[in-house]
C-alpha positions as CSV (number, residue, x, y, z in Angstrom):
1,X,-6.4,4.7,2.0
2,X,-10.1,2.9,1.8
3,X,-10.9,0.0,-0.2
4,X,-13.5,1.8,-2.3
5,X,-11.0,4.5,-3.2
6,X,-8.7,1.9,-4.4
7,X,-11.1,-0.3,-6.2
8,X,-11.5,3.3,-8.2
9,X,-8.0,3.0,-9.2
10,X,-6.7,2.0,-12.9
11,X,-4.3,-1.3,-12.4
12,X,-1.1,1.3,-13.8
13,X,-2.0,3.4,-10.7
14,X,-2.4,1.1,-8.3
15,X,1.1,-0.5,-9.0
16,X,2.4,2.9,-8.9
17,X,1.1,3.4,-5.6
18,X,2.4,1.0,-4.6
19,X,6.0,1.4,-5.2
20,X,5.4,4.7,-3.6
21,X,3.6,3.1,-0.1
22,X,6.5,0.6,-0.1
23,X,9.1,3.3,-0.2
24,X,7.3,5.7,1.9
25,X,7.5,2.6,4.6
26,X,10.7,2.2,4.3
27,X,11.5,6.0,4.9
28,X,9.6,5.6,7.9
29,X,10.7,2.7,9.3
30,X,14.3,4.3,9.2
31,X,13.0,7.6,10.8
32,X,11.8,5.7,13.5
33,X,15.2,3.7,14.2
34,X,16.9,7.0,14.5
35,X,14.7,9.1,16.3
36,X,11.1,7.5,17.4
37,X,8.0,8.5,15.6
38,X,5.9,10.9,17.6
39,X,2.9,8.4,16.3
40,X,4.2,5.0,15.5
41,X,0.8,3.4,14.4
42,X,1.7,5.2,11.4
43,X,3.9,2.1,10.0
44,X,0.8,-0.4,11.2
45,X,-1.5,2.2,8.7
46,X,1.2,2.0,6.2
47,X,1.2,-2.0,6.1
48,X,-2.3,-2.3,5.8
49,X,-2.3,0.1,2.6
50,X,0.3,-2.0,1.0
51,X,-1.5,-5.0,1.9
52,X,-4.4,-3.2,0.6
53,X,-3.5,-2.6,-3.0
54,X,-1.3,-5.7,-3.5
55,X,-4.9,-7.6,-2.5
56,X,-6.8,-5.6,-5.5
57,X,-3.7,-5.8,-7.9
58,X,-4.3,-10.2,-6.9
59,X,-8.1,-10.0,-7.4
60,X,-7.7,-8.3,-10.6
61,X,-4.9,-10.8,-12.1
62,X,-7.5,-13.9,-11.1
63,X,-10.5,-12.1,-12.5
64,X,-8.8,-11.6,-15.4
65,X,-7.6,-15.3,-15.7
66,X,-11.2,-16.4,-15.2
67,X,-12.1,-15.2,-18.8
């Protein structure tokens, strides 16, 4: 997921989104103990979208102790 389409979302959606990147890591962190993943850079991509929205959900909560 891109920056800009994040920045789109409403805070509510990006904390669901969250919970659902968190848990779709975790699904595929256990697939890949079990059997490998055919394209493991897909955890790395996963990371980086968590990362991603908990940096917005951060930026948001100073911005909005600013005013």
């Amino acid at each position: 997921m891109k920056q800009s389409v994040i920045i789109e979302l409403s805070t509510p959606e990006i904390v669901e989104r969250l919970a659902e990147e968190k848990q779709q890591l975790v699904r595929l962190k256990l697939n890949n103990a079990v059997t490998p993943l055919e394209n493991p850079i897909k955890i790395k991509e996963q990371r980086k979208t968590i990362a991603r929205l908990m940096t917005e959900l951060r930026k948001r909560e100073l911005e909005s102790l600013k005013k």
